[in-house]
N, C-alpha and C positions, 0 to 999 in steps of 0.2 A: 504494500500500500504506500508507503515510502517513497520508493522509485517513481511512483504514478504522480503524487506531489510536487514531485523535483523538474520534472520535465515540464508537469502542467504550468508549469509558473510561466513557460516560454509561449502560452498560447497566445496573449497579442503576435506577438512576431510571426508566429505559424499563422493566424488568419490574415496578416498584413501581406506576408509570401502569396499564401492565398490567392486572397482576390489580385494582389497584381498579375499571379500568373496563370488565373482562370482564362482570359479570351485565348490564351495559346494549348488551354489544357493539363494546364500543371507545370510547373518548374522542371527542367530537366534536369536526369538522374546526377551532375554537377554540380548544379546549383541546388540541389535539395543536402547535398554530402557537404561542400563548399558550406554553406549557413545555417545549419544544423550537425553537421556531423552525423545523418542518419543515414541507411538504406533507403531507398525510394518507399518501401514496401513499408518498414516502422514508421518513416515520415505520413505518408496515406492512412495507416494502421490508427492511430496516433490523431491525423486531424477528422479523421470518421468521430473515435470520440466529442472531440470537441465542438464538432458539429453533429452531435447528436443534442447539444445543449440547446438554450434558448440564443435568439439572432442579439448580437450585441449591439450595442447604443452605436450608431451611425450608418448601420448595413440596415436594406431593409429583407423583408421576406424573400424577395423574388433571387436576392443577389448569393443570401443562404443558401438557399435551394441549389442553387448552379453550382456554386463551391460543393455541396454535395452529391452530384452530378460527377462532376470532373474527378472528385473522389473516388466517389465509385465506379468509375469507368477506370480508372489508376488501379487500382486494387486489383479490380477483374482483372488485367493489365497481368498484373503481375503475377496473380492465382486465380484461371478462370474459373476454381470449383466454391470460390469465396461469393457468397449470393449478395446480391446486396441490402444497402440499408434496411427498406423497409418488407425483407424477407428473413430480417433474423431474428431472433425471437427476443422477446421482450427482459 
């Protein structure tokens, strides 16, 4: 539970990557290693959670939804047997 803390603290920056790099589809596997230090697949893994939450002060609904979009299509991306957001269970 720890670990989960530590990283969550980085979620402004992870949805600011984000939405810059939704019209292209996602940051590439670079620039996700480059400013996070992650695998593409923990990075996606990682901002699925955080956008399972509520849309933060300045994003509206429409702009959430696409970030998790692009998410999920990354994920699949990476493990097509991973279903998406709103097929996994609660």
């Amino acid at each position: 539970m720890h670990e989960r803390f530590e990283w969550y603290q980085h979620r402004d920056a992870m949805i600011a990557f984000a939405v810059r790099w939704a019209p292209f589809g996602g940051g590439t596997v670079e620039d996700i290693w480059t400013e996070f230090g992650l695998p593409e697949r923990v990075y996606f893994l990682r901002m699925r959670q955080v956008l399972s939450g509520p849309t933060p002060p300045g994003l509206d609904d429409v702009s959430w939804e696409r970030l998790r979009r692009v998410c999920d299509e990354r994920i699949h991306l990476t493990d097509p047997d991973t279903p998406p957001t709103d097929q996994l269970p609660a």
